[in-house]
PDB file of N, CA, C and O in Angstrom:
ATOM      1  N   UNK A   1     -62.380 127.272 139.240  1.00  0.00           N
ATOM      2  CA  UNK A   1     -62.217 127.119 140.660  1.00  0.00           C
ATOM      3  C   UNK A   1     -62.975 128.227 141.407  1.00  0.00           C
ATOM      4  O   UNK A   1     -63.607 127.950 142.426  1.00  0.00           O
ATOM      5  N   UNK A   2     -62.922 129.489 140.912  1.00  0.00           N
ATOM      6  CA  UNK A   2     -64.066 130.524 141.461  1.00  0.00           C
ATOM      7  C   UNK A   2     -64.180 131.430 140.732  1.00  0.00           C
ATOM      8  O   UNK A   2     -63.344 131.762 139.892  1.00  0.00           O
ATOM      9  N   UNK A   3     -65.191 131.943 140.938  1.00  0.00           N
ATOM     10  CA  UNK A   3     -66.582 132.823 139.668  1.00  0.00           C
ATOM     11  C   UNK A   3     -66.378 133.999 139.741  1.00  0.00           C
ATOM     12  O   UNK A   3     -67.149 134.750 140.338  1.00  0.00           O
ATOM     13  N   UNK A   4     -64.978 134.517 138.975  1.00  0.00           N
ATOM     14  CA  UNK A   4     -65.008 136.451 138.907  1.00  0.00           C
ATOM     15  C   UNK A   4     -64.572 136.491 137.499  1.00  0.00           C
ATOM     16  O   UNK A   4     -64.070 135.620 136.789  1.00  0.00           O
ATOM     17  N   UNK A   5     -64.944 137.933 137.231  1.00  0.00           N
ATOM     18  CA  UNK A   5     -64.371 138.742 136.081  1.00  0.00           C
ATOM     19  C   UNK A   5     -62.885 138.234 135.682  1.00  0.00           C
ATOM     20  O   UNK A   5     -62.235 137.760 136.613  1.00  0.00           O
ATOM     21  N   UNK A   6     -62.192 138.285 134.236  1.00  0.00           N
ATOM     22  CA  UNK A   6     -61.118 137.903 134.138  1.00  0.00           C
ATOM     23  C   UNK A   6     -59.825 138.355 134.554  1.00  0.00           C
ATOM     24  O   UNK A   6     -58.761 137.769 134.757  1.00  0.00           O
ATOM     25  N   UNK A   7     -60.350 140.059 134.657  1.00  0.00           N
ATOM     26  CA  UNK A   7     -59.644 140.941 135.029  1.00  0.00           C
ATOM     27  C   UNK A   7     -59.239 140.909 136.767  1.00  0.00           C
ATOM     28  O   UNK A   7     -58.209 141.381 137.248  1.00  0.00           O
ATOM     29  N   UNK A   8     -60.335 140.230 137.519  1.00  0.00           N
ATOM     30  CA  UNK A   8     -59.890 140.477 138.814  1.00  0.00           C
ATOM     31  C   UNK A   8     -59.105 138.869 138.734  1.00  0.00           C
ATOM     32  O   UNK A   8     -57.891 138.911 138.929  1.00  0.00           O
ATOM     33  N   UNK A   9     -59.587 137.750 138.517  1.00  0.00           N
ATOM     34  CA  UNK A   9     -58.597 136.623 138.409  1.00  0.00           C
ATOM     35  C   UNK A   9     -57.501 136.714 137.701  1.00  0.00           C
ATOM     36  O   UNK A   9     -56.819 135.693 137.605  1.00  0.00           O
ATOM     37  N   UNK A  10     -57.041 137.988 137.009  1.00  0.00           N
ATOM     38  CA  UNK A  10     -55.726 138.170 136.925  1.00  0.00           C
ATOM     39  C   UNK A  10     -54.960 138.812 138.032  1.00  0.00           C
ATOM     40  O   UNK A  10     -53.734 138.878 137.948  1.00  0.00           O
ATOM     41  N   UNK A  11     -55.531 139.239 138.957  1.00  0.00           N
ATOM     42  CA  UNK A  11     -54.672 140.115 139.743  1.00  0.00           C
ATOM     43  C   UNK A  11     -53.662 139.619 140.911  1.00  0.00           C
ATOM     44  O   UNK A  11     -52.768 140.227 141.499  1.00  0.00           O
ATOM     45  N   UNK A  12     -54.106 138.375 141.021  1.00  0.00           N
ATOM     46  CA  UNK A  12     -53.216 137.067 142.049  1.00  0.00           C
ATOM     47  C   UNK A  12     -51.917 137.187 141.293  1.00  0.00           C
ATOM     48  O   UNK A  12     -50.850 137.513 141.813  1.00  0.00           O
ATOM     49  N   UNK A  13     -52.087 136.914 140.105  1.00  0.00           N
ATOM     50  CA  UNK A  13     -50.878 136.504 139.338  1.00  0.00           C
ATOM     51  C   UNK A  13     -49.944 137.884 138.927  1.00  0.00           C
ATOM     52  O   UNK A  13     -48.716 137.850 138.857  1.00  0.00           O
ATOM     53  N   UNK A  14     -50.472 138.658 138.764  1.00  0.00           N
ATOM     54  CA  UNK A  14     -49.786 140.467 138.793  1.00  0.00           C
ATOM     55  C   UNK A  14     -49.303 140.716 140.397  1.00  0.00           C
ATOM     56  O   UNK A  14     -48.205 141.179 140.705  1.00  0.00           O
ATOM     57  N   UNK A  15     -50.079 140.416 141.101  1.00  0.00           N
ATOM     58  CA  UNK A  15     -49.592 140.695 142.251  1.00  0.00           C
ATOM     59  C   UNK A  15     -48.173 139.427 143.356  1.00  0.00           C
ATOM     60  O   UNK A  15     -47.325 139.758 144.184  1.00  0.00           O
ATOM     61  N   UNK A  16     -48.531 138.088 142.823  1.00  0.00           N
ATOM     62  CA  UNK A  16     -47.560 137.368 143.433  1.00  0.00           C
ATOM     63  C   UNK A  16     -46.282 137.387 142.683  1.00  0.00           C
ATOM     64  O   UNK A  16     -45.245 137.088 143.276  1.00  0.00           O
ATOM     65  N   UNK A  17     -46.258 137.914 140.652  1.00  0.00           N
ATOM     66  CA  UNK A  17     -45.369 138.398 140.382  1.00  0.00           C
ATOM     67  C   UNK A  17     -44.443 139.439 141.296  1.00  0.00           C
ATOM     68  O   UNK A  17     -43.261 139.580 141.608  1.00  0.00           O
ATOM     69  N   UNK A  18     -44.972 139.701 141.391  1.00  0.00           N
ATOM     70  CA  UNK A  18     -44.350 141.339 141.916  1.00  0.00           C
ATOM     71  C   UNK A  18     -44.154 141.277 143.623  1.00  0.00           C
ATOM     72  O   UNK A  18     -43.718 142.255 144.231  1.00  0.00           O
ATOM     73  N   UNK A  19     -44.449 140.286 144.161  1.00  0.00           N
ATOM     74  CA  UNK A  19     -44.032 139.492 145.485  1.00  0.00           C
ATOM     75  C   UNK A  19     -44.777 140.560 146.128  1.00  0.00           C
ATOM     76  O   UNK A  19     -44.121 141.117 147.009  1.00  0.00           O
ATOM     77  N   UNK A  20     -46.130 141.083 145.927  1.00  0.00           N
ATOM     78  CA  UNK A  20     -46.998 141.883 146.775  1.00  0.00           C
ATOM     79  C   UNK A  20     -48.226 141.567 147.569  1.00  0.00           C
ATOM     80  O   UNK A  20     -48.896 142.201 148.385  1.00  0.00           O
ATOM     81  N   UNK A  21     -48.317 139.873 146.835  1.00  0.00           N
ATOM     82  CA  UNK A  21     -49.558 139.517 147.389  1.00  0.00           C
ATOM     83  C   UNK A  21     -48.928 138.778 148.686  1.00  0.00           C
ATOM     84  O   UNK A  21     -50.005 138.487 149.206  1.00  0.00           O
ATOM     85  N   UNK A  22     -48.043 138.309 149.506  1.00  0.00           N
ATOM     86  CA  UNK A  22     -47.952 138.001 150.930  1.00  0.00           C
ATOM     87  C   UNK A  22     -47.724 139.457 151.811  1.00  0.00           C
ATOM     88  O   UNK A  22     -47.129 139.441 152.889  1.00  0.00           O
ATOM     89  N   UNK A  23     -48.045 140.190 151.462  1.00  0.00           N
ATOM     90  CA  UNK A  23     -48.561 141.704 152.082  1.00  0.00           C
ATOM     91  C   UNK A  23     -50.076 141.941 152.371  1.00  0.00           C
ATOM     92  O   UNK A  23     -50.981 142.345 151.641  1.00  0.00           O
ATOM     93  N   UNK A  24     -50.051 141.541 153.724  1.00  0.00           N
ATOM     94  CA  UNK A  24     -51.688 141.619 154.666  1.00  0.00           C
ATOM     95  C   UNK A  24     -52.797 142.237 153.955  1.00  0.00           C
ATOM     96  O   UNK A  24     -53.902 141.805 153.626  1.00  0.00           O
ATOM     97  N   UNK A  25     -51.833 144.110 153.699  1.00  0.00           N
ATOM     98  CA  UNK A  25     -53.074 144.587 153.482  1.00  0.00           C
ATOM     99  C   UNK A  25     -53.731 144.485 152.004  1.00  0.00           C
ATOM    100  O   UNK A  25     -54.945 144.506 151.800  1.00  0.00           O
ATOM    101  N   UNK A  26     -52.668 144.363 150.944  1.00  0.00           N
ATOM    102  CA  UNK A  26     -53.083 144.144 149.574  1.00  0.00           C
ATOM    103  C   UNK A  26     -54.055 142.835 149.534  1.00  0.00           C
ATOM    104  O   UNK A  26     -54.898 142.458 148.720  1.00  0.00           O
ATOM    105  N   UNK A  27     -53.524 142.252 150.889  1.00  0.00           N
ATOM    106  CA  UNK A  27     -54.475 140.802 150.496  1.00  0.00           C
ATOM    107  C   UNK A  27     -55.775 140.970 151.346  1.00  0.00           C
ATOM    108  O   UNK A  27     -56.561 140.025 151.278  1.00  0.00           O
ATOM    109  N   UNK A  28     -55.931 141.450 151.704  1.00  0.00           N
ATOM    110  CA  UNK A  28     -57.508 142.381 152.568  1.00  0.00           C
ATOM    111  C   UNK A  28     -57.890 143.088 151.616  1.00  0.00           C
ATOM    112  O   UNK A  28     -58.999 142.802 151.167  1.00  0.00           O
ATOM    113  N   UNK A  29     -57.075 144.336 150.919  1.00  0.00           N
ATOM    114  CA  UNK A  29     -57.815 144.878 150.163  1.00  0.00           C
ATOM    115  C   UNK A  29     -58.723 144.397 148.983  1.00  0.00           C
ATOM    116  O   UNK A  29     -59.930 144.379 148.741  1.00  0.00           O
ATOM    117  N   UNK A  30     -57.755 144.078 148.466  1.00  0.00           N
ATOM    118  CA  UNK A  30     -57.697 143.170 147.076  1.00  0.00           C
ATOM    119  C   UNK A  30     -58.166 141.894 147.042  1.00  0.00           C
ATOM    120  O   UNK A  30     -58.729 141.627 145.980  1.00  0.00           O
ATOM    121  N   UNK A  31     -58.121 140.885 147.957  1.00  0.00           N
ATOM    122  CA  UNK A  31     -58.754 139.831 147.475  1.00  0.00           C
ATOM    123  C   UNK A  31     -59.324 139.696 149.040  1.00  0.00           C
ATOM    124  O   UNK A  31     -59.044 138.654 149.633  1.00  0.00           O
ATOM    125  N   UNK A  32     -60.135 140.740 149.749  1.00  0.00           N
ATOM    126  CA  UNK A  32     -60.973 140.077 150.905  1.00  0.00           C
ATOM    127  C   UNK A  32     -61.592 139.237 150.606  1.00  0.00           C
ATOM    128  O   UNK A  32     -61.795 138.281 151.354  1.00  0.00           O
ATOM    129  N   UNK A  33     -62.188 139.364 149.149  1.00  0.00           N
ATOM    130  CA  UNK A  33     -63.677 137.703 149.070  1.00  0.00           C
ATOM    131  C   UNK A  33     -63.159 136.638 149.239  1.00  0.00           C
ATOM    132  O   UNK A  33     -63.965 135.720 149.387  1.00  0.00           O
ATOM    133  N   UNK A  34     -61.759 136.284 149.293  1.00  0.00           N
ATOM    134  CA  UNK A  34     -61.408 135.213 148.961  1.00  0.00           C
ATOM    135  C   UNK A  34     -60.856 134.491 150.591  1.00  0.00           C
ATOM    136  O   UNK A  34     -60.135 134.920 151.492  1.00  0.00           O
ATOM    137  N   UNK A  35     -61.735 133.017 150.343  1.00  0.00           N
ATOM    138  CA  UNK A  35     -61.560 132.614 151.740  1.00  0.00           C
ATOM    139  C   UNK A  35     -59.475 132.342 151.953  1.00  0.00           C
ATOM    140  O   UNK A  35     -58.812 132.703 150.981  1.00  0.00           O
ATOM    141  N   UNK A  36     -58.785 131.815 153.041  1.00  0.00           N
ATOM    142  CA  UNK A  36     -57.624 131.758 153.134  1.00  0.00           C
ATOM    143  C   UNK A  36     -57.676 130.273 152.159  1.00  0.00           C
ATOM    144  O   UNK A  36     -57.049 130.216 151.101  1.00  0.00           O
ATOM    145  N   UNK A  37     -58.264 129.445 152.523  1.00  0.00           N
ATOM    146  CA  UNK A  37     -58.331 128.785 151.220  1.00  0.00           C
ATOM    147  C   UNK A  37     -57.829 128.840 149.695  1.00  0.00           C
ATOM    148  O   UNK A  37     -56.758 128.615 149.132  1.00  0.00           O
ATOM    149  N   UNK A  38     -59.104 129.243 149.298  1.00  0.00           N
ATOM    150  CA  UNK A  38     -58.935 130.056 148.200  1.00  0.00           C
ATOM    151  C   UNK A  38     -57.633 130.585 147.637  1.00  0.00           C
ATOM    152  O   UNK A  38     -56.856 130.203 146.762  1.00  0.00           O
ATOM    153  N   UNK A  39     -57.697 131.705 148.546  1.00  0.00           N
ATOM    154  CA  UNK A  39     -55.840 132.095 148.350  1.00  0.00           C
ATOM    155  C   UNK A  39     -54.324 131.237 148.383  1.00  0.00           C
ATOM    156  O   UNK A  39     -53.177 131.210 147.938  1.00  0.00           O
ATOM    157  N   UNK A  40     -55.162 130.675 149.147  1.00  0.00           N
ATOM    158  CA  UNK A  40     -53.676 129.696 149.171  1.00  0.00           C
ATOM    159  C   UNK A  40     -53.273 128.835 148.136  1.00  0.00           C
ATOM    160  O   UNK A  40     -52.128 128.639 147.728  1.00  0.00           O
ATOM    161  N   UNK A  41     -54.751 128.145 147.603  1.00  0.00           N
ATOM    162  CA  UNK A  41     -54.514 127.149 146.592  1.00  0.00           C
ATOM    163  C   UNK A  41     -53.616 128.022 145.273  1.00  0.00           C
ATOM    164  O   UNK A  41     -52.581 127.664 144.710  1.00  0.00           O
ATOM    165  N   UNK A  42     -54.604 129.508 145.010  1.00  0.00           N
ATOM    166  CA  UNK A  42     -54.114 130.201 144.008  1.00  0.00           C
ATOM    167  C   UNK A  42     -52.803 130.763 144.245  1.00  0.00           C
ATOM    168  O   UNK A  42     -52.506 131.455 143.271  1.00  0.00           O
ATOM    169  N   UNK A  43     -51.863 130.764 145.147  1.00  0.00           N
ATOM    170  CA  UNK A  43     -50.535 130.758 145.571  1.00  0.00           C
ATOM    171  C   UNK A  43     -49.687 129.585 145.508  1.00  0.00           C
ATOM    172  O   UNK A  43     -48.481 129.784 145.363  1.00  0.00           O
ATOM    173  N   UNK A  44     -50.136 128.330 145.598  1.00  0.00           N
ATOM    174  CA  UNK A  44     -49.611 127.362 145.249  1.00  0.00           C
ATOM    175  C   UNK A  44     -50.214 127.027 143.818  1.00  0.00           C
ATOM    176  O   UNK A  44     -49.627 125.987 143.521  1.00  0.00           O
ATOM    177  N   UNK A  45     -50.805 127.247 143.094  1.00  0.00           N
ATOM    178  CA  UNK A  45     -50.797 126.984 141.471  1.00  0.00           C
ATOM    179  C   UNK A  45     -50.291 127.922 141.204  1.00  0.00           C
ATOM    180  O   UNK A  45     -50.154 127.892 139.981  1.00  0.00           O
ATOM    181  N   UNK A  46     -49.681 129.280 141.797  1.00  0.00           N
ATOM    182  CA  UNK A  46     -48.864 130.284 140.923  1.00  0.00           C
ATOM    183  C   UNK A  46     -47.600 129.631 140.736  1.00  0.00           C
ATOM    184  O   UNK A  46     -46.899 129.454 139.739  1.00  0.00           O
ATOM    185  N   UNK A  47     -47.412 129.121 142.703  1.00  0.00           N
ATOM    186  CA  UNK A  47     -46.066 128.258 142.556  1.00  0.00           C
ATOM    187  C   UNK A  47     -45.108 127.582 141.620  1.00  0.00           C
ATOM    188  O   UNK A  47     -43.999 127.761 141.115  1.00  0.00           O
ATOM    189  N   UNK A  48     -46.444 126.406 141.650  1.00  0.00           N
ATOM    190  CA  UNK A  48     -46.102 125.280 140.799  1.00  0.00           C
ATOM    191  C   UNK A  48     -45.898 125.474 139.334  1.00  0.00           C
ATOM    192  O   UNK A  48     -45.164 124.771 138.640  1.00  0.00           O
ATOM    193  N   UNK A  49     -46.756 126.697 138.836  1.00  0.00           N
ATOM    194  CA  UNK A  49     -46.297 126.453 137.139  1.00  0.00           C
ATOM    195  C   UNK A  49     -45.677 127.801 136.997  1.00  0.00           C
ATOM    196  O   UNK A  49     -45.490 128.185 135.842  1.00  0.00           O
ATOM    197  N   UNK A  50     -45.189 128.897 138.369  1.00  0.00           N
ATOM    198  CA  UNK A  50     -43.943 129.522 137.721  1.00  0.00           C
ATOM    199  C   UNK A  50     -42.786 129.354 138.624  1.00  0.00           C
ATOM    200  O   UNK A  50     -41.795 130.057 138.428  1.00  0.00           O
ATOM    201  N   UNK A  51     -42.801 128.615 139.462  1.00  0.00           N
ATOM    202  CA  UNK A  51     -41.518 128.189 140.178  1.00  0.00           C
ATOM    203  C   UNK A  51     -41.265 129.257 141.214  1.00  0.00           C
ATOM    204  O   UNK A  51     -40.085 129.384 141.543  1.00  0.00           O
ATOM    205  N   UNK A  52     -42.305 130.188 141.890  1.00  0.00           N
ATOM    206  CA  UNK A  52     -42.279 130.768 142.574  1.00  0.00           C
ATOM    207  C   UNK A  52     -42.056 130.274 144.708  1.00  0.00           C
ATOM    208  O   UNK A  52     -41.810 129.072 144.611  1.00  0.00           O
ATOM    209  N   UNK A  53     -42.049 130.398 145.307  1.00  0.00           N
ATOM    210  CA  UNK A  53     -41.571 129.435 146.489  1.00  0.00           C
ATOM    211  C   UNK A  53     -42.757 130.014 147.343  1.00  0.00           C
ATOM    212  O   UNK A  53     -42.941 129.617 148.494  1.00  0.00           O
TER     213      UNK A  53
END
């Protein structure tokens, strides 16, 4: 779905664990490349296969 290192496409999933990624600035810092798009979809596939809301 989009073209990074494995290490940074892990960090959605470390971070929505830890309920840090709906925090503005981690999500500016950390994933500015990523359009709101982007983010969102990867917030709703965190959703869906860990039952996160």
């Amino acid at each position: 779905m989009i073209d990074m290192p494995e290490w940074l496409a892990n960090l959605p999933s470390r971070f929505l664990h830890q309920m840090v990624a709906t925090c503005r600035t981690a999500r500016e810092k950390e994933f500015g490349a990523l359009t709101n798009d982007e983010a969102g979809r990867i917030e709703a596939i965190y959703a869906q296969n860990f039952g996160a809301d």
